[in-house]
C-alpha positions as CSV (number, residue, x, y, z in Angstrom):
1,X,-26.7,-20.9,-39.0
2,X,-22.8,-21.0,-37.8
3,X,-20.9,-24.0,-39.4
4,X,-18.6,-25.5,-36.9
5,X,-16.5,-26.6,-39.3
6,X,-13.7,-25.0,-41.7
7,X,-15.1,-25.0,-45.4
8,X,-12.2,-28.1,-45.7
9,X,-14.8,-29.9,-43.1
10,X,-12.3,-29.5,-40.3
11,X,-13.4,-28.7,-36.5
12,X,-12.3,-25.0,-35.4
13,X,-9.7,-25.8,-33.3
14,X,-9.1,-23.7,-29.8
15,X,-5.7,-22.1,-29.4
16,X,-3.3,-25.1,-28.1
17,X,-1.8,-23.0,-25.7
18,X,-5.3,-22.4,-23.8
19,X,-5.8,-26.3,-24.3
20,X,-2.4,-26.9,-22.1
21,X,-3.1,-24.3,-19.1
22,X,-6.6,-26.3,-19.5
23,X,-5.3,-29.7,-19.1
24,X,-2.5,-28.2,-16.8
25,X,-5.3,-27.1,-14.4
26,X,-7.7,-30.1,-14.8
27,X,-4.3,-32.1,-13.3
28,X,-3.5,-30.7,-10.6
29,X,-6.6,-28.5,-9.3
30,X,-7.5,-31.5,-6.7
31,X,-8.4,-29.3,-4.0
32,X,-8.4,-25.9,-2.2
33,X,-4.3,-26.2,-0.8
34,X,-3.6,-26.1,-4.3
35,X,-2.5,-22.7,-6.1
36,X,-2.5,-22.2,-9.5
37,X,-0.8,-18.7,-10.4
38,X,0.7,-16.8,-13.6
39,X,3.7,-15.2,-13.3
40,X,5.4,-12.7,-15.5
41,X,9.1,-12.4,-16.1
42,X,11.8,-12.7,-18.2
43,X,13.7,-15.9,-19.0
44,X,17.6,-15.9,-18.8
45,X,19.6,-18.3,-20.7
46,X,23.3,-18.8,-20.1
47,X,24.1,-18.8,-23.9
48,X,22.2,-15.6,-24.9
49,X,18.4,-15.3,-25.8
50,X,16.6,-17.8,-27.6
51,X,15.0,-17.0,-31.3
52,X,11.8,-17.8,-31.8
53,X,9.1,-17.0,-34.4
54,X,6.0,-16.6,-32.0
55,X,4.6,-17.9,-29.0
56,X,6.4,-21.0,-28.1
57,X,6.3,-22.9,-24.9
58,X,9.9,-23.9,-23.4
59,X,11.3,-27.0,-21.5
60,X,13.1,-25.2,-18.6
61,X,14.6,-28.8,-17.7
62,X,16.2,-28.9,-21.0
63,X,17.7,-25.8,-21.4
64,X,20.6,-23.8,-19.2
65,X,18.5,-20.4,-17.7
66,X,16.0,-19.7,-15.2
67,X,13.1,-17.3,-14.8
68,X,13.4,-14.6,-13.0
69,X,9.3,-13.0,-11.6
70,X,10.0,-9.8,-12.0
71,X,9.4,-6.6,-14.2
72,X,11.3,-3.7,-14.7
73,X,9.6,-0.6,-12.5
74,X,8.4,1.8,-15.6
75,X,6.2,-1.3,-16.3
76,X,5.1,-1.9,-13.1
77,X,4.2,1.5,-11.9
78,X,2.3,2.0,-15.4
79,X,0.4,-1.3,-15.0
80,X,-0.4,-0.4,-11.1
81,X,-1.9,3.0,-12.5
82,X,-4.0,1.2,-14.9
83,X,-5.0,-1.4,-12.8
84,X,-6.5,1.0,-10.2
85,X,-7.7,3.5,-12.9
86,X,-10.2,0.0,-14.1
87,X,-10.2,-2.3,-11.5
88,X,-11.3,-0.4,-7.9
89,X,-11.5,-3.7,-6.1
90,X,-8.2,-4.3,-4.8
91,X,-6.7,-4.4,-1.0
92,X,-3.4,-3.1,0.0
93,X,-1.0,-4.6,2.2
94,X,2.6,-4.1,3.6
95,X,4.3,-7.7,5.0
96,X,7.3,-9.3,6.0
97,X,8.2,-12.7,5.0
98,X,11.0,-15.3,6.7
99,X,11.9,-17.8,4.3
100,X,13.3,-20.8,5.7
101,X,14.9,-24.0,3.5
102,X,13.7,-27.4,4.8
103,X,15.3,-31.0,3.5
104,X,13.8,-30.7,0.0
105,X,14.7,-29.4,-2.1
106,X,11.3,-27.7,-3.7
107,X,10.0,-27.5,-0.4
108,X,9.9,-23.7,1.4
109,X,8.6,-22.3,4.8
110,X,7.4,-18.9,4.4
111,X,6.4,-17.1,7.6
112,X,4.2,-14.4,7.4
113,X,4.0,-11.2,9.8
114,X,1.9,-7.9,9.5
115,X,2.5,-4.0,10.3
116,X,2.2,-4.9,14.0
117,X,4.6,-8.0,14.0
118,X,1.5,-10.1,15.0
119,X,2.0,-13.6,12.8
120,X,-0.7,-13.6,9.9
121,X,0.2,-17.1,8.2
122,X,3.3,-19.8,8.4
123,X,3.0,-21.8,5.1
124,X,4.9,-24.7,3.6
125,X,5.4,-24.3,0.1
126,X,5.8,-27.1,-2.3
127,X,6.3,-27.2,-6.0
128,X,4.3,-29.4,-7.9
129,X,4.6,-28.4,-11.7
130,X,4.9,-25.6,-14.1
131,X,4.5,-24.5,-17.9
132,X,6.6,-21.8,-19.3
133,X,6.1,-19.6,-22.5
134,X,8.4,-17.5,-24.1
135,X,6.6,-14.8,-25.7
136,X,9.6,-12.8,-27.6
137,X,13.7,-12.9,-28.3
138,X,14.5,-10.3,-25.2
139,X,13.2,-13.2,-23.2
140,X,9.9,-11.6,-21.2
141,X,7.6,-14.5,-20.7
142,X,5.0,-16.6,-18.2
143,X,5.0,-19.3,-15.7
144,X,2.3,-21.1,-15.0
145,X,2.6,-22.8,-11.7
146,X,1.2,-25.2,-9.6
147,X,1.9,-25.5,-5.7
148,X,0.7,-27.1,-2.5
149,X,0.5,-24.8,0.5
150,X,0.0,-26.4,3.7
151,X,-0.9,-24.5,7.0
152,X,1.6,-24.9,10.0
153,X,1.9,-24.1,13.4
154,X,4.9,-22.9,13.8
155,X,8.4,-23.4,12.1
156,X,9.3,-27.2,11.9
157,X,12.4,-28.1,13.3
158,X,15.7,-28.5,11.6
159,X,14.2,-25.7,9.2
160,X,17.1,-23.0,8.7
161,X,16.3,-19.2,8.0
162,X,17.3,-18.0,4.6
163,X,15.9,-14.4,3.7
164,X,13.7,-11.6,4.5
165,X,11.7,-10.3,2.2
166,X,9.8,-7.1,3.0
167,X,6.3,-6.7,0.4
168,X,4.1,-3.9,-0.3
169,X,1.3,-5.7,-2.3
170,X,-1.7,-4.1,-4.2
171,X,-4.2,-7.3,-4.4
172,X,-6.9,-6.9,-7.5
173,X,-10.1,-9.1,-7.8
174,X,-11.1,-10.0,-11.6
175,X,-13.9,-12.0,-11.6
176,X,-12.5,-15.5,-9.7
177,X,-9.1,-14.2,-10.7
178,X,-7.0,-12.5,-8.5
179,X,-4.0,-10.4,-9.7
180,X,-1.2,-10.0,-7.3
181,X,1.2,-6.7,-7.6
182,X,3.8,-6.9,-5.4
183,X,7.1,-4.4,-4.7
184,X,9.6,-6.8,-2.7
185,X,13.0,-5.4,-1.1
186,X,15.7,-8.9,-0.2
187,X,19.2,-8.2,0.7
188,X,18.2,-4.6,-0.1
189,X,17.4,-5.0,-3.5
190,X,14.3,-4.0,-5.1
191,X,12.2,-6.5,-7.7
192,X,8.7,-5.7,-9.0
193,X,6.2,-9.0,-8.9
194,X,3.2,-9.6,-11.2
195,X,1.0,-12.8,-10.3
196,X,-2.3,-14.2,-11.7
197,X,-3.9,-16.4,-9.7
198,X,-7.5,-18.7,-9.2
199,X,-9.0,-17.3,-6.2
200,X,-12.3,-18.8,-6.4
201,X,-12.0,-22.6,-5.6
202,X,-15.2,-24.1,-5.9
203,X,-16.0,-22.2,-8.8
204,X,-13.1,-23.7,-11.0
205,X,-13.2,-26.6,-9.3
206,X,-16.8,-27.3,-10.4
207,X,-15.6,-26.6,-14.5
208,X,-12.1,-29.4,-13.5
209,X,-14.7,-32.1,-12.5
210,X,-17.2,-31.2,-15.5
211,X,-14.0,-31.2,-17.9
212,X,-12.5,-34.3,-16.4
213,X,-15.8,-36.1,-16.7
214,X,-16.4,-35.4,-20.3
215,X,-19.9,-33.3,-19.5
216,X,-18.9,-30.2,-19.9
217,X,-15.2,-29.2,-21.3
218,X,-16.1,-25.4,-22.5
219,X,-15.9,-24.1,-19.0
220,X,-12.9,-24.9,-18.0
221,X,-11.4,-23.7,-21.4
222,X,-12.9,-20.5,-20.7
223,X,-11.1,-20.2,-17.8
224,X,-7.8,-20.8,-19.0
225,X,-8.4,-18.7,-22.2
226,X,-9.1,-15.8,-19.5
227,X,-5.9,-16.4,-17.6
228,X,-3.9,-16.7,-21.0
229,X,-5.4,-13.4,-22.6
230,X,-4.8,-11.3,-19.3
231,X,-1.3,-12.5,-18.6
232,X,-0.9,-11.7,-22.4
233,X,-2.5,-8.0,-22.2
234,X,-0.6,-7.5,-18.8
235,X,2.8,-8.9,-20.6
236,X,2.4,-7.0,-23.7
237,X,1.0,-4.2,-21.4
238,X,2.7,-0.3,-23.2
239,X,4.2,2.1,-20.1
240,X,3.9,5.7,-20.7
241,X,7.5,7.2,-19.6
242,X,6.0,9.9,-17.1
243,X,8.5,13.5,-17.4
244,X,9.1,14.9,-13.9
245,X,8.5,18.8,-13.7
246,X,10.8,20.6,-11.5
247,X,9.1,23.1,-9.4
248,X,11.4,26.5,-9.3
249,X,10.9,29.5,-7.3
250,X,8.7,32.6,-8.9
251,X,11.2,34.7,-8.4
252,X,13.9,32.4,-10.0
253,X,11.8,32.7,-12.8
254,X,11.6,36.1,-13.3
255,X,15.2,36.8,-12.8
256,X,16.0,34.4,-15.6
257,X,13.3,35.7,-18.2
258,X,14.2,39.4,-18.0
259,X,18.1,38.0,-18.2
260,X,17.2,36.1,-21.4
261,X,15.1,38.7,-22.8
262,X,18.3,41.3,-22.2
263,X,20.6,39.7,-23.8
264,X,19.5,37.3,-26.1
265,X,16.3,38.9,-27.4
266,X,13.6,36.4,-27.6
267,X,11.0,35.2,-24.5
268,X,10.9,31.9,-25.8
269,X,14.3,30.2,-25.5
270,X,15.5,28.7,-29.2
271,X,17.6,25.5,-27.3
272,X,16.2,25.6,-24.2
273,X,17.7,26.7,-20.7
274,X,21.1,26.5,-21.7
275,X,20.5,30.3,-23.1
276,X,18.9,31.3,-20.0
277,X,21.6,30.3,-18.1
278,X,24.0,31.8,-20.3
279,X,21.8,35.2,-20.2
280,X,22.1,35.2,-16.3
281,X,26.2,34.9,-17.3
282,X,26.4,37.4,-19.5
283,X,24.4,39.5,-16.7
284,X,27.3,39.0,-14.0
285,X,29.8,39.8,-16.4
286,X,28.9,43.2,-16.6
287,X,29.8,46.2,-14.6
């Protein structure tokens, strides 16, 4: 039988990270206007990256920097591949979003309208909380947030517009996970978006009462272990730098082979093109 102890007597102990997002969730997981999302990015701090020697979790209220959600394309193209290539359960989506700033300061209106201009959503947006680890020196890392998202009407007064932010998103469901991946142009510059987040409510809900109550505090530690170790795969994720062919003209081709096997000698150039080209000189120069 399976000691669950250390041979010094000691309980195994759960990673303490996973313990955190756990008792970040049990907090503020009160009900279904709440979102709970992973973000990956890279933190910037105004005197130069931060050394660390592993994992560590940061105090953003402490130190001079901000996060900034996205990835650099390679990554993001690679990791939209794969996520396609193993996950076919995903919806595609192009929107436009009006931001608008309202009198607090963590508080945004986000307006939501489709293809067809018809209006799909107008959401306020309030922060609640957030944990943020640092996962190496160049500063890539995750934010786990908490918000409150409450359903309006229409645009409250006194609300002033800020940006427009135009989104072609790629929406993957994981189990009760859903993973957001999202290409955003504002004020004509591109960024590359990567979110986690608990789509199925009631489901994690049920493990939050069960760990707040004592009864049962596995499931909900399973839960944030699963939204730790796939932000952590998706972070640490390896792009493979795709070479784009030229396509050239058959004839072009030929021209250039029987030029390099004239005057240099050899079908197979030694330093690549640069001798065919040089072939296709010599070829010019001659009377």
């Amino acid at each position: 039988m399976e000691s669950s102890r250390t041979v010094l007597g000691t309980p195994y102990r759960e990673d303490d990270r996973v313990i955190l997002i756990a008792q970040f969730i049990s907090e503020h997981f009160t009900n279904p206007g709440i979102e709970i999302e992973a973000k990956i990015g890279i933190f910037e701090f105004s005197n130069g990256n931060m050394f660390i020697p592993h994992i560590s979790e940061i105090d953003m209220r402490r130190l001079e920097g901000h996060f900034e959600s996205s990835l650099q394309p390679l990554m993001f193209f690679s990791l939209l591949d794969r996520l396609k290539t193993v996950c076919r359960d995903f919806k595609y989506v192009e929107t436009e979003d009006s931001l608008y700033t309202c009198s607090l300061r963590d508080n945004k209106i986000r307006q939501t309208v489709g293809v067809n201009n018809e209006i799909i959503a107008t959401i306020k947006k309030s922060k609640i909380a957030d944990k943020n680890f640092l996962l190496n020196t160049s500063g890539l890392g995750i934010r786990i947030s908490a918000n409150c998202e409450e359903n309006l009407d229409k645009i409250p007064d006194g609300s002033k517009f800020s940006v427009l932010r135009q989104k072609k998103r790629h929406a993957f469901r994981y189990q009760y996970l859903e993973i957001d991946m999202t290409e955003v142009i504002m004020n004509n510059k591109p960024s590359y978006e990567l979110e986690i987040e608990i789509a199925d409510f009631s489901f994690v809900k049920t493990h939050v009462d069960n760990y707040i109550s004592g009864t049962d505090k596995g499931g909900l530690i399973a839960i944030a272990r699963k939204i730790w170790q796939n932000a952590l795969s998706l972070s640490f994720h390896k792009p493979r730098a795709v070479v784009a062919r030229v396509s050239e003209k058959t004839e072009f081709i030929g021209k250039r082979t029987e030029d390099y096997i004239k005057h240099i000698g050899s079908v197979t150039p030694i330093i690549g093109d640069y001798l065919y080209c040089l072939a296709g000189e010599f070829d010019n120069l001659e009377p």
